[in-house]
Every structure is written in C-alpha cells, then in structure tokens.
C-alpha positions in Angstrom: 161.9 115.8 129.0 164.2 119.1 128.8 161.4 120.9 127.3 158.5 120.0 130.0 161.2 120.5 132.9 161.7 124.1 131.5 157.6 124.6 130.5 157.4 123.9 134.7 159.7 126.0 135.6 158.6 129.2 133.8 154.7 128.6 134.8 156.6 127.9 138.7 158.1 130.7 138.7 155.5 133.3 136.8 153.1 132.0 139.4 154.8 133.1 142.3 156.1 136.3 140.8 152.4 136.9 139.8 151.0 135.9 142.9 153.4 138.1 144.6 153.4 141.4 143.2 151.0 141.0 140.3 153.6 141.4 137.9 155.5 138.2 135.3 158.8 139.7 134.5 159.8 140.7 130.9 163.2 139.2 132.1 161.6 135.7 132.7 159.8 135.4 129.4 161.7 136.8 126.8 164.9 134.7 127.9 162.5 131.7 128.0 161.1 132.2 125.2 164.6 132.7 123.1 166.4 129.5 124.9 162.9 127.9 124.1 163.7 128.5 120.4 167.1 127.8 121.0 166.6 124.6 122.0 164.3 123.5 119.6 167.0 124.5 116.9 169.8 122.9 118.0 167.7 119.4 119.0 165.8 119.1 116.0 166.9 121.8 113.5 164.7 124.3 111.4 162.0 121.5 111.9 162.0 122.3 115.8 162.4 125.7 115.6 159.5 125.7 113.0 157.4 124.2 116.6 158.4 126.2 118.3 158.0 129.4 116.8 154.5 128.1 116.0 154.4 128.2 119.6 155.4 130.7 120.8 153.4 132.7 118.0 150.2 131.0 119.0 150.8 131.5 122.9 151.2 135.2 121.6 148.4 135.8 119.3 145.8 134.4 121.9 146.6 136.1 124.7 147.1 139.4 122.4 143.2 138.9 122.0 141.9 139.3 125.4 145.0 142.2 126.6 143.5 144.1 123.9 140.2 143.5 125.9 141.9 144.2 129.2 140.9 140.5 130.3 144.8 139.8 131.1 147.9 141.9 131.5 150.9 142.1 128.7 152.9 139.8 131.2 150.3 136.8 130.7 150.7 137.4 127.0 154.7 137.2 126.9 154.8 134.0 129.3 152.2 132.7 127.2 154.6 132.9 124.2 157.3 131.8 126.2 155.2 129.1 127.0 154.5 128.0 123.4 158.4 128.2 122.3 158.9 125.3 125.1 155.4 123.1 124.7 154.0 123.7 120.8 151.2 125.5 119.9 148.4 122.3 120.7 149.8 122.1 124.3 149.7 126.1 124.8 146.5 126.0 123.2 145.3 123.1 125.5 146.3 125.5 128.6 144.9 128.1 127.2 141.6 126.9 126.7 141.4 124.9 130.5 143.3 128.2 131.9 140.0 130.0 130.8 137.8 127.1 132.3 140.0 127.2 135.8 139.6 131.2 135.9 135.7 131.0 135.1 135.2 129.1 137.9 137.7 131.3 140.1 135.7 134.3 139.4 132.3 133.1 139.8 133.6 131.4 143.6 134.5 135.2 143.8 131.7 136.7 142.4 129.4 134.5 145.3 131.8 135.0 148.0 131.3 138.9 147.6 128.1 139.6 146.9 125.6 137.1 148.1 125.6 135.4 152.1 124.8 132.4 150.7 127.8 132.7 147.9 130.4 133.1 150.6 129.2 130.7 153.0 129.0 128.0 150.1 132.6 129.4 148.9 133.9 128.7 151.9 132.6 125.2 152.9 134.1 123.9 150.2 137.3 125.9 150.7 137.2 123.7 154.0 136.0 121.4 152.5 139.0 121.0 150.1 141.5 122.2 152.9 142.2 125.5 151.1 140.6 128.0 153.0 144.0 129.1 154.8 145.8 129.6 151.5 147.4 132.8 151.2 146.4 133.2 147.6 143.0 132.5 148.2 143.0 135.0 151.6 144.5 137.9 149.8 142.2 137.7 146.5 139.1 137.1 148.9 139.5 141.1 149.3 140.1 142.6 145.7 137.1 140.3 144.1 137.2 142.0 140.9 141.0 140.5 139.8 142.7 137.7 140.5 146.1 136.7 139.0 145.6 134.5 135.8 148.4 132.4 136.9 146.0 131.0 139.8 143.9 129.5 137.1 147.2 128.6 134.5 148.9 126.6 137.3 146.3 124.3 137.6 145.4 124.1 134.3 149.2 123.3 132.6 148.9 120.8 135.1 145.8 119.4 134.4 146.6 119.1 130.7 150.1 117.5 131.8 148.8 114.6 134.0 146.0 114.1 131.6 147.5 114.4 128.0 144.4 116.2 127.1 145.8 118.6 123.9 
C-alpha cells in the first residue's frame, strides 16, 4: 500500500511540475528513487531491493531508448526509474507501454487539430464532448502542437494500469 501511495505521489507531482514548466526535477526523482530502494530493503530485504532495483533499471533503460531519439526529455527517464524502484519492472513496463498508447493518441488529436479544419473541429467536439475542452493543459498544448508533456499521456496511463491490474 506504502509503495502505490508513494508510485502516486511521484507521477502527482512530476505531472504538475511537467505540466507547469516542462521540466521533472532531478530533486524529485533521484530521492524517490533511493527511498524507493530503501524501502524495499528494509520491508523485504536483498529480495526487495533485488525488485526494485529491477525496477528502477528497467524504468531507466526504456526510457534511455527513446531520449537517445529525442522522443522524451532526461527528466521522463529519471522519474521513470524512480518509478520502477516503487512499482517493479512489469508495472513500469505496463505504464510504459499504455503511456506510449495515451501519447499516440494525444499527438494524432494534435496533429488533426493543427493541420486539417476537419481535424480541429472533430478534436474539439469531442473535447466537449468529454467536458475537456476548457482544460488548461489541453488550451496551452493546443498552441505548440509539436510537443506535449509526456506526463499528460503517463497520468492517465499509471492509472489505467492501476484500476485495471493490466501488467
């Protein structure tokens, strides 16, 4: 239970930071990531800290991948370590993989809201639609459509993968 309450409160908090100024702070992962490992050794020994330096090492190597392709920043790539010391490498994975899914489908609503009449009058019927068309995040990113913060498509997708188990 410790370890989900601290998983929600590092994504929480990255996604506002993110959101905000486009930046996750190195002071936010790193100490999550060490009281992730932490906590794992003192609840469950070198077994636990086995998980969750698996973790934490699979958060990191996945995300390494697409910084080196300039697909995220190196601040996605430390919370997603961070990330892994908490949940285990088959949950980070799981977010990982749906995170990928939710920002696919973020870009391509950008991609037609920008550059095709239809796009952005079908982008934004279902914004109303789905009551989100005054959301700040949305409003703001509407503007720059060539980036987004990842963290707009992890949110959703740690949560998706907590209500629904899928890892």
């Amino acid at each position: 239970m410790l370890a989900e309450a601290a998983a929600a409160v590092l994504i929480g908090t990255a996604s506002i930071t993110d959101i905000k100024s486009r930046r996750i702070p190195n002071v936010l992962t790193i100490t999550c990531a060490n009281l992730g490992l932490l906590y794992y050794l003192i609840s469950a020994g070198l077994s636990g800290l086995l998980f969750s330096g698996i973790g934490l090492t699979c958060g990191f190597v996945v995300l390494l991948l697409l910084y080196l392709f300039k697909v995220v920043g190196a601040g996605d790539v430390k919370l997603f370590a961070a990330l892994g010391a908490w949940v285990g490498a088959a949950t980070v994975w799981s977010i990982f993989v749906y995170s990928i899914l939710f920002g696919g489908f973020i870009g391509l609503a950008l991609l037609l809201f920008h550059y095709r009449s239809f796009g952005k009058k079908f982008v934004q019927m279902i914004l109303v639609t789905i009551g989100l068309r005054n959301i700040i995040v949305f409003r703001e990113h509407m503007k720059r459509p060539t980036t987004f913060p990842f963290m707009v498509a992890v949110l959703p997708a740690a949560l998706f993968v907590y209500f629904t188990g899928m890892q």
